[in-house]
N, C-alpha and C positions, 0 to 999 in steps of 0.2 A: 356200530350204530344199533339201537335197541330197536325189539320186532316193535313195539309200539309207534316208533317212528317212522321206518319203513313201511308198515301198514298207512300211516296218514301220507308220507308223501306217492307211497302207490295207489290212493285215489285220488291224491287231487293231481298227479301226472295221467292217471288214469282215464279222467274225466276231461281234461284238456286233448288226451287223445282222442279218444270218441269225438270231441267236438269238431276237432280240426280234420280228422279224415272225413266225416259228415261234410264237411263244409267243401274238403276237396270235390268229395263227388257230385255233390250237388253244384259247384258251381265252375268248376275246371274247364269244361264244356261253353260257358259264356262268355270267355275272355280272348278275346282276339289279340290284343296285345300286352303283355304279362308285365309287372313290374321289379324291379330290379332286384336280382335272388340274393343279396349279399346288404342286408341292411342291419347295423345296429343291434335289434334283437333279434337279427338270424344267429349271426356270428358270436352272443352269448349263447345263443342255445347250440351252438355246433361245441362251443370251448364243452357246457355242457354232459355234453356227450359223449366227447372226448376223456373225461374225467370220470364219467360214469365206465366206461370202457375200462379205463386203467383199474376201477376199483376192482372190476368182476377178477382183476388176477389175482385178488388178495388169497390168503391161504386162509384166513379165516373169515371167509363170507360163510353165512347161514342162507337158507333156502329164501327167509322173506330179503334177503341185499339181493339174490339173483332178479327176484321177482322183480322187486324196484328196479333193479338195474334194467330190465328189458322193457319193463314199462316205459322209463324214463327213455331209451332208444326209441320203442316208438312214438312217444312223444315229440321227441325231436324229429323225425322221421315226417310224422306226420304234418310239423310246423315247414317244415322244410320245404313241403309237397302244394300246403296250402298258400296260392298265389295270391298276388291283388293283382288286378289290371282291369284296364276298359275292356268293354265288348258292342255289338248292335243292341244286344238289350236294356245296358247298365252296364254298373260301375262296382268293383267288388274291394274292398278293403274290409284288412282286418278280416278275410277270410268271409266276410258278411255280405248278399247280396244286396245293393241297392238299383232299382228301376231309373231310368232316364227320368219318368216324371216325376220323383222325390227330387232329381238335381235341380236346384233352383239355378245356380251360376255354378261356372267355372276358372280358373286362371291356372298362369304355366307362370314356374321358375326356374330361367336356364342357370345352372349352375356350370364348375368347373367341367365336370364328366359325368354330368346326370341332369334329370329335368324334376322340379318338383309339381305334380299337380295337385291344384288345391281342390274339393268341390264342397262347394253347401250345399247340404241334404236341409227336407223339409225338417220338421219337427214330429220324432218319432212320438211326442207324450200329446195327446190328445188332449191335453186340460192346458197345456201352455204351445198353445199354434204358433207362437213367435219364439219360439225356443229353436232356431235354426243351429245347425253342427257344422262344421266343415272339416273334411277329411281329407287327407293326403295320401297320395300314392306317389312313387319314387322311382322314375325307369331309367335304365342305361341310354347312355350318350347317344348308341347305334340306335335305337326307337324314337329321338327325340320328334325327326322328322315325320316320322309315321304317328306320331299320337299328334302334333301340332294338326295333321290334314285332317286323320280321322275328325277330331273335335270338333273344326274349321267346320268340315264340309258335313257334318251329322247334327251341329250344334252351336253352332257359329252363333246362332240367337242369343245365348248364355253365355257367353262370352263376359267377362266383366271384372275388370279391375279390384283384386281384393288387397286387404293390407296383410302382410305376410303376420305369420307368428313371431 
């Protein structure tokens, strides 16, 4: 791979580093119950990493494929680390905190061995106040119970029938 390319994708794995360990420590701390560590674009970024791993044995890596290479680990490292789940304060996806008072509603989908939670957040763009989002978070089977109560018993107002994706 040429140093020109390695150099672009060692910032923009770079930059997604920084973001996602930012995001851990800021908000790792508010989540009481975490959601499920093995979702879809975890387990691309683990293959990943896996593959950046095998390259570092090549015999003809130059200094910028190390670079990228370690970058790219902690990239993934860091994706890895940065959770979603509920807490008493908010609701974190996407690594991004949101406040109880930005959830407008909530709804649960029991699946086979996972639950999906949905939540609409307000409207982050000030010039369009009806521009509602709704975000999902994804926890294991063993949590189902414990985020159904938390909800219920912190939020149960919100509560409300959404149409899935």
């Amino acid at each position: 791979m040429g140093d020109f390319w390695n150099i672009i994708f060692s910032v923009i794995f770079g930059g997604v580093t920084i973001v996602m360990f930012a995001r851990f420590f800021m908000n790792n701390k508010k989540i009481l119950i975490k959601d499920r560590r093995f979702s879809g674009i975890r387990i691309a970024f683990v293959a990943i990493g896996m593959i950046t791993m095998l390259a570092m044995f090549s015999s003809q890596n130059t200094t910028f494929d190390y670079v990228r290479s370690t970058i790219t680990l902690l990239c993934v490292s860091g994706l890895m680390m940065a959770r979603d789940g509920i807490g008493e304060e908010g609701v974190v996806v996407g690594g991004k905190f949101y406040p109880w008072k930005e959830c407008r509603a909530w709804d649960a989908e029991k699946k086979e061995h996972s639950m999906d939670m949905f939540f609409t957040l307000e409207s982050q763009n000030k010039n369009k106040p009806d521009q509602y989002k709704t975000k999902t978070v994804e926890f294991d089977e063993h949590d189902m119970d414990n985020v159904l109560k938390f909800m219920t018993l912190n939020h149960g107002r919100k509560k409300q029938r959404m149409k899935k994706r």
